[in-house]
DRENPA-3360 file (N, C-alpha, C; in nm, 2 decimals, always signed):
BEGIN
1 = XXXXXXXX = -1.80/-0.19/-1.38/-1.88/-0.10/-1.29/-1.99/-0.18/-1.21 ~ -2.01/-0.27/-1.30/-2.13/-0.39/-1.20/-2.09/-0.42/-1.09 ~ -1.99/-0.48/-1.10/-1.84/-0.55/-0.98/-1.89/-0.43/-0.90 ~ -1.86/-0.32/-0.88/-1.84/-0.25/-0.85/-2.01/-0.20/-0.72 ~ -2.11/-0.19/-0.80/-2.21/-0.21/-0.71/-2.29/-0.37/-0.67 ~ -2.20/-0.42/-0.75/-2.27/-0.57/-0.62/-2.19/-0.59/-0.49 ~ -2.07/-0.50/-0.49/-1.99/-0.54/-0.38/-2.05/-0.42/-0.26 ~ -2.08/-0.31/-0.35/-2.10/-0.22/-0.20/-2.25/-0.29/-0.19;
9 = XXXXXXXX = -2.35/-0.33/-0.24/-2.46/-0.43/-0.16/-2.40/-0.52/-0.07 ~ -2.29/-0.60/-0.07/-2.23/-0.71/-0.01/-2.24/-0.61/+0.14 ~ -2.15/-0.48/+0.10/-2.11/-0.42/+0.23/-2.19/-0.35/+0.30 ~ -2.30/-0.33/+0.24/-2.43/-0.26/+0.29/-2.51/-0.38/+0.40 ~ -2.47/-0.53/+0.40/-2.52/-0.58/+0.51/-2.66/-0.66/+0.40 ~ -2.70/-0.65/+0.25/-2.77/-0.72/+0.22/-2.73/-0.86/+0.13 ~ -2.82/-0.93/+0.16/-2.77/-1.07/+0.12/-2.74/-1.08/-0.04 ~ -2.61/-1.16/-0.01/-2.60/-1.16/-0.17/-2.60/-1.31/-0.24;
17 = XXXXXXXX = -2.62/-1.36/-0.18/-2.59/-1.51/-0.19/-2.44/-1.59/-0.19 ~ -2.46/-1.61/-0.34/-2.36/-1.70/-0.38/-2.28/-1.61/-0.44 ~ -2.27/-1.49/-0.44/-2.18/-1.37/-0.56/-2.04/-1.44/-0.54 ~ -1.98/-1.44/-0.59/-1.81/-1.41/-0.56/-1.75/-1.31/-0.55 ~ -1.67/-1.28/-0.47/-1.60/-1.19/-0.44/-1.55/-1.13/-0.53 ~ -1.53/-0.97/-0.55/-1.52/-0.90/-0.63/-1.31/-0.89/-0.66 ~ -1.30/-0.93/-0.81/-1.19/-0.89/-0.83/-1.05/-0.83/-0.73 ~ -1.14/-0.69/-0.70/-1.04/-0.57/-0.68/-1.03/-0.59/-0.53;
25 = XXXXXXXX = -1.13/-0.65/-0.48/-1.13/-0.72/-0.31/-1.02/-0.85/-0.25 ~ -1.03/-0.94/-0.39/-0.93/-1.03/-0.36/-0.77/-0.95/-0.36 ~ -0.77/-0.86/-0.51/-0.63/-0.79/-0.52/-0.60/-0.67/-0.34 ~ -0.69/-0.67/-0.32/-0.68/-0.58/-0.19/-0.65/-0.67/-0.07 ~ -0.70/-0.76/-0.03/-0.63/-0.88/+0.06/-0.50/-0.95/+0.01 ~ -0.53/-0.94/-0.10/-0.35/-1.01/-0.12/-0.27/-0.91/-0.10 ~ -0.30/-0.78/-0.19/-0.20/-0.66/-0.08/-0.14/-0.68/+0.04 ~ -0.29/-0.65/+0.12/-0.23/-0.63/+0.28/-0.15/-0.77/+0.36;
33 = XXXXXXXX = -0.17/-0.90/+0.28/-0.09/-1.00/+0.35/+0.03/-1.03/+0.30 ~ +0.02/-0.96/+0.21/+0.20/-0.95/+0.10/+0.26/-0.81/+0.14 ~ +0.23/-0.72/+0.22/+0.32/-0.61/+0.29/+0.31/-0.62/+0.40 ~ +0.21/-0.75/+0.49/+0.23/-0.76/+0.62/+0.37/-0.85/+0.62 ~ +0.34/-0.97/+0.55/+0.50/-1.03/+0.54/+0.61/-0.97/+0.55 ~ +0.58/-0.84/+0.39/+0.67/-0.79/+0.36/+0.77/-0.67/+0.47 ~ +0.66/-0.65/+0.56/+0.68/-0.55/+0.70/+0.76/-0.69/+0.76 ~ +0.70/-0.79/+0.82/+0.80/-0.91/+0.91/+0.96/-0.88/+0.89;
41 = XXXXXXXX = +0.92/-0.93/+0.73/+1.04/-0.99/+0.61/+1.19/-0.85/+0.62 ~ +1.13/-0.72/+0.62/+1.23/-0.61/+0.62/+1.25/-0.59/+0.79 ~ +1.22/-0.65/+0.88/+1.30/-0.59/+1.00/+1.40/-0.72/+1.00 ~ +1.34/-0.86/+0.96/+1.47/-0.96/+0.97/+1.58/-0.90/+0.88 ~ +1.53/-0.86/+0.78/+1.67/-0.82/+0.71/+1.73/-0.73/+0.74 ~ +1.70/-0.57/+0.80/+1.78/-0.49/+0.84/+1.83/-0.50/+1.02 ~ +1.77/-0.64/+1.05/+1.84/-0.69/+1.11/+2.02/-0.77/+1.10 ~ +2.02/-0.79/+1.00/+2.12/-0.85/+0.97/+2.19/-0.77/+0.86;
49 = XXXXXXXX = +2.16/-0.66/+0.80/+2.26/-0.61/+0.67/+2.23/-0.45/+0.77 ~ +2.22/-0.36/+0.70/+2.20/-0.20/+0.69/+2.11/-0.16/+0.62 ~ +2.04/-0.05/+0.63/+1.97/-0.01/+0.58/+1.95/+0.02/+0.44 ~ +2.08/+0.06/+0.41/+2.12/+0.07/+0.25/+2.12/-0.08/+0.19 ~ +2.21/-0.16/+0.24/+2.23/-0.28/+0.15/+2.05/-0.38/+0.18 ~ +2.01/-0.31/+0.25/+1.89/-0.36/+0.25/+1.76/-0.28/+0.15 ~ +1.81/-0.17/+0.12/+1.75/-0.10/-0.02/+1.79/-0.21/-0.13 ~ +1.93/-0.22/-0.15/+1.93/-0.22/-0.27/+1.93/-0.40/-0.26;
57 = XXXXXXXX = +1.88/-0.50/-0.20/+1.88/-0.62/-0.20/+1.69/-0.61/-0.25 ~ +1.64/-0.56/-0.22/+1.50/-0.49/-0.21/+1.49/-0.45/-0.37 ~ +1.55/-0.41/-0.41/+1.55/-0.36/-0.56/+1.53/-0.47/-0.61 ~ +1.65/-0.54/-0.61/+1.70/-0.64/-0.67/+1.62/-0.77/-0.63 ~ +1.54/-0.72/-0.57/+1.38/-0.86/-0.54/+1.31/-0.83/-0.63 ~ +1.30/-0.67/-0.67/+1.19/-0.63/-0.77/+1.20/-0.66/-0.87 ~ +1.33/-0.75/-0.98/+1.35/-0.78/-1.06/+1.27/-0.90/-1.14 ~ +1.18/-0.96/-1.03/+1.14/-1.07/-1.09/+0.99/-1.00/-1.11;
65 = XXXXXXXX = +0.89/-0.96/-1.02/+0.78/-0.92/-1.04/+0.78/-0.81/-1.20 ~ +0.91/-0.73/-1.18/+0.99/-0.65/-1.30/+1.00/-0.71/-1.45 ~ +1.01/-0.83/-1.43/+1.04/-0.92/-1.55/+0.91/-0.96/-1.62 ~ +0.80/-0.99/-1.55/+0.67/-1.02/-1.53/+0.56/-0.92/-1.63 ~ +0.63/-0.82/-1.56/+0.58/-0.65/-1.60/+0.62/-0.65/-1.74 ~ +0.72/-0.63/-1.77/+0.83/-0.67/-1.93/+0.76/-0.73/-2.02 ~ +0.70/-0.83/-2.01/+0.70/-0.95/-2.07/+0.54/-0.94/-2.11 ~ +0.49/-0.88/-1.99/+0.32/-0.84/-2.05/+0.25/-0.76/-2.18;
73 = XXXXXXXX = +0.18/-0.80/-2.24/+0.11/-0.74/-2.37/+0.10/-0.59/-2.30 ~ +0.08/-0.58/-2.20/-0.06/-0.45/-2.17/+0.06/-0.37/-2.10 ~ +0.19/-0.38/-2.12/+0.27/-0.32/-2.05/+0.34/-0.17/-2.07 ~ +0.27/-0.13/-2.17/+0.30/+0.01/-2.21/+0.14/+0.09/-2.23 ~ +0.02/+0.01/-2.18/-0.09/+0.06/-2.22/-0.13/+0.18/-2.14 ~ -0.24/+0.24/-2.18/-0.26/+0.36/-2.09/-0.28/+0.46/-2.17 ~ -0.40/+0.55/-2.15/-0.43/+0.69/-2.24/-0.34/+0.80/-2.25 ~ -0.23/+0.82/-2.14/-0.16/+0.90/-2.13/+0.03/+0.85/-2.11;
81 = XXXXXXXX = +0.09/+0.77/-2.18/+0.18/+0.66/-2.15/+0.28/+0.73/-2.11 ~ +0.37/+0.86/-2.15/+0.47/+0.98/-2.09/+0.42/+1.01/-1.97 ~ +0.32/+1.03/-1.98/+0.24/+1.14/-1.81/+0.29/+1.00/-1.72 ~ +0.25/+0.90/-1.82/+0.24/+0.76/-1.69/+0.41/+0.75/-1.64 ~ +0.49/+0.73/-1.74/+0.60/+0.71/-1.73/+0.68/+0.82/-1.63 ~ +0.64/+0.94/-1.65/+0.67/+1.06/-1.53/+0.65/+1.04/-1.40 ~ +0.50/+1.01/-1.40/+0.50/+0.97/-1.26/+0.53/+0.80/-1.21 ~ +0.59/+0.74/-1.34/+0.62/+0.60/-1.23/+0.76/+0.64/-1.18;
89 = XXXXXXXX = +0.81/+0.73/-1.23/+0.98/+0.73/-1.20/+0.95/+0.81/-1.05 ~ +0.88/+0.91/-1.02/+0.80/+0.99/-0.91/+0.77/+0.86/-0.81 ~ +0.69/+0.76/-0.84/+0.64/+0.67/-0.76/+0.78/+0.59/-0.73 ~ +0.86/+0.59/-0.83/+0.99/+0.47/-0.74/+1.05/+0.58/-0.71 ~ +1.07/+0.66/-0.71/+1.15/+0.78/-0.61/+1.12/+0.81/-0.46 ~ +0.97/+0.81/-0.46/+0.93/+0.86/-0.33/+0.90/+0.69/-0.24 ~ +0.91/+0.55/-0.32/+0.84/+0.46/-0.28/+1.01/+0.42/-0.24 ~ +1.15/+0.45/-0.32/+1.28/+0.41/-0.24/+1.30/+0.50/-0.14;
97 = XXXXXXXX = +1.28/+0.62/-0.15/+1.31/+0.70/-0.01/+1.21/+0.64/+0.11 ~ +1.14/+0.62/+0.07/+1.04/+0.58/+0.18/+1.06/+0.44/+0.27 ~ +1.11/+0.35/+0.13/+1.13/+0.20/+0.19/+1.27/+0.29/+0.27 ~ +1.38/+0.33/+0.23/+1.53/+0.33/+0.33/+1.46/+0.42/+0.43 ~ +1.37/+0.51/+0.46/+1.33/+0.55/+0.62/+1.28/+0.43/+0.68 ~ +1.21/+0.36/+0.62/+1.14/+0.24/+0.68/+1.22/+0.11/+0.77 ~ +1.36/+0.13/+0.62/+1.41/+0.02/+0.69/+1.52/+0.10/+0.80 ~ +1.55/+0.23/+0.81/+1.65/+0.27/+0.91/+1.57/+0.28/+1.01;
105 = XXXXXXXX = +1.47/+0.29/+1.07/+1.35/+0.30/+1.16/+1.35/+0.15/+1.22 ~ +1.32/+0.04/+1.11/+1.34/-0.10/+1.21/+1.46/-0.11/+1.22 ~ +1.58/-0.06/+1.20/+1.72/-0.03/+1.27/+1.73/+0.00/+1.42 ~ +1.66/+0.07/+1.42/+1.65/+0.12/+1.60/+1.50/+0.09/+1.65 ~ +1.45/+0.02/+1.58/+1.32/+0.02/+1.68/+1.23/-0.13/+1.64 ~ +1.16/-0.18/+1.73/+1.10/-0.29/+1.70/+0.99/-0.30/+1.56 ~ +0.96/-0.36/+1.49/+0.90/-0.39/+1.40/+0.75/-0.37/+1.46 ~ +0.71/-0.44/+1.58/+0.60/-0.40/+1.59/+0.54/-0.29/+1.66;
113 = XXXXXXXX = +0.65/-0.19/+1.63/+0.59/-0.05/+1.66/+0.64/+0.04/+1.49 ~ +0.73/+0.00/+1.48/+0.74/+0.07/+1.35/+0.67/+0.05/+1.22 ~ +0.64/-0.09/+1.25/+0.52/-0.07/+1.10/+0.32/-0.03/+1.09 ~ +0.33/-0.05/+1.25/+0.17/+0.03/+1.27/+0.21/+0.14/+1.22 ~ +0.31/+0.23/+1.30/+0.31/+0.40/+1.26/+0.34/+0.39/+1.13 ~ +0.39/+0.29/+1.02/+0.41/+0.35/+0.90/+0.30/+0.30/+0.85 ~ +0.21/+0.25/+0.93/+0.06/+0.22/+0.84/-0.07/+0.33/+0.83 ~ +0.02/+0.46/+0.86/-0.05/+0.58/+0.87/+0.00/+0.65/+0.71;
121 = XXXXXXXX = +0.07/+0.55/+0.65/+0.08/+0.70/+0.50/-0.01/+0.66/+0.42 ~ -0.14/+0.53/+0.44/-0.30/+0.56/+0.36/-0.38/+0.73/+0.41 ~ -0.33/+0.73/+0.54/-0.38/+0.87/+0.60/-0.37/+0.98/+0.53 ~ -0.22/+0.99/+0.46/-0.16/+1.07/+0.39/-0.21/+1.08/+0.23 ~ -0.25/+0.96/+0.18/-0.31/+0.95/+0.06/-0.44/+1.04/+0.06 ~ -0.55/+0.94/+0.17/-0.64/+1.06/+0.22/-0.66/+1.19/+0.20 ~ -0.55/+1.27/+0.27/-0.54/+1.39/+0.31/-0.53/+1.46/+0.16 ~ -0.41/+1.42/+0.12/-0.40/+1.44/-0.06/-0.51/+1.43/-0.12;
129 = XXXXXXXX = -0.58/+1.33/-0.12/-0.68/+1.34/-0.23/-0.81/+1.41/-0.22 ~ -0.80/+1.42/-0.03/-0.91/+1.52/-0.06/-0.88/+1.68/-0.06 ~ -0.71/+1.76/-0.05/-0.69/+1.88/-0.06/-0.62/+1.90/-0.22 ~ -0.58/+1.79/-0.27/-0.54/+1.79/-0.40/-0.64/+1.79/-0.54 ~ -0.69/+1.62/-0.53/-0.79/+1.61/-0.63/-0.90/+1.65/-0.60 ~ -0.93/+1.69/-0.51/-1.09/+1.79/-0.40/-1.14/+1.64/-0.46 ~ -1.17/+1.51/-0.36/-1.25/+1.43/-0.31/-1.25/+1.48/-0.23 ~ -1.46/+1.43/-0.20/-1.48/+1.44/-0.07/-1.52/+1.32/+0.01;
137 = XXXXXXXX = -1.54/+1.36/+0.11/-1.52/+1.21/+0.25/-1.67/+1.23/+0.31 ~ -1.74/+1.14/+0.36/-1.83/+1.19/+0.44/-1.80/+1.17/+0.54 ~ -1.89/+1.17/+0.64/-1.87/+1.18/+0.78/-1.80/+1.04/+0.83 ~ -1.86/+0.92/+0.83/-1.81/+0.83/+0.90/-1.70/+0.76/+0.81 ~ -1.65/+0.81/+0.68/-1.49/+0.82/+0.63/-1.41/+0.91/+0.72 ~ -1.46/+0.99/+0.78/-1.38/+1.07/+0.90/-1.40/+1.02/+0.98 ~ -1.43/+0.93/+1.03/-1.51/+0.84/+1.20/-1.36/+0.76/+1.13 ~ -1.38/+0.70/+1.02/-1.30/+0.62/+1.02/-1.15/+0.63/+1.01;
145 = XXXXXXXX = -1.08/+0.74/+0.98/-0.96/+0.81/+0.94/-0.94/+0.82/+1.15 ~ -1.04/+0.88/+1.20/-0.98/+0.93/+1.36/-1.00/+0.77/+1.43 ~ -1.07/+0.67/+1.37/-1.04/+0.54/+1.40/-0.92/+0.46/+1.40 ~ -0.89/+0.51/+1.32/-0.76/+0.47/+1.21/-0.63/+0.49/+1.30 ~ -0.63/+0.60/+1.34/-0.54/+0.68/+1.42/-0.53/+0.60/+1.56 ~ -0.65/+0.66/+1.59/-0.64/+0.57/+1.76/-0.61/+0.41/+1.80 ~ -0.63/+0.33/+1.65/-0.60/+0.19/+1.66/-0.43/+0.20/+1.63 ~ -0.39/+0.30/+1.53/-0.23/+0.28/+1.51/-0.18/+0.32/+1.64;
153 = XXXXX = -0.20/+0.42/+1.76/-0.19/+0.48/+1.84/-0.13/+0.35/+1.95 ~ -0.26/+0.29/+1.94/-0.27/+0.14/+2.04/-0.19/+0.10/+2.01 ~ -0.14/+0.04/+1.91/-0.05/-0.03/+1.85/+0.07/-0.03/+1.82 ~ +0.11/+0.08/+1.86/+0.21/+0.15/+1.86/+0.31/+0.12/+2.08 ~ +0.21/+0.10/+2.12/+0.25/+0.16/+2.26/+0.31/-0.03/+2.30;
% end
């Protein structure tokens, strides 16, 4: 939780010196440059296979990060481990339907229009969590969501 308020001081514009970057900040840039590749990486491929054999080559990538998973102490951990297991099958359900739209989309259309517009389903998270789990947003988290938009918009054209 400390992590957690020395970083929003960082972002508040006050000096923090020498802190290091916060854990969950590093895991959050390595994200977005390991699905920017990974956006590159899937229009070369469904350039060259189909969208299906490009699912299931995609699967079969997840094998190794998969093995990783397996092999870890902490890999069944969790206060609720069934609820968890329900919804990970949920999460690879809606995360393979989603990769085969993704990759039939860079089928017919350039990559760098198709992966801005699919960088609208944080939007969708958003929207979910604030009509689902009732989070609320304040105002300039809405500045930022219609920011959001108008840059994928650009980006898109």
């Amino acid at each position: 939780m400390e992590e957690r308020s020395a970083s929003a001081s960082s972002w508040a514009g006050e000096p923090q010196g020498s802190a290091p970057v916060p854990l969950w900040l590093r895991y959050t840039i390595l994200t977005a440059i390991l699905w920017g590749l990974w956006g590159f990486e899937s229009k070369l491929l469904v350039d060259r296979t189909s969208p299906y054999v490009g699912q299931i080559l995609f699967t079969v990538g997840l094998a190794v990060p998969v093995s990783f998973v397996l092999l870890s102490r902490r890999r069944f951990a969790g206060a609720r481990p069934r609820a968890g297991l329900a919804l990970a099958v949920l999460t690879g359900l809606l995360g393979g339907l989603g990769n085969l739209a993704f990759f039939a989309a860079l089928e017919r259309a350039s990559a760098s229009v198709v992966v801005p517009l699919t960088s609208l389903s944080p939007l969708v998270t958003v929207l979910v969590g604030v009509v689902v789990l009732k989070e609320s947003m304040r105002w300039r988290q809405w500045a930022g969501v219609a920011l959001a938009l108008v840059a994928i918009y650009l980006l898109s054209l």
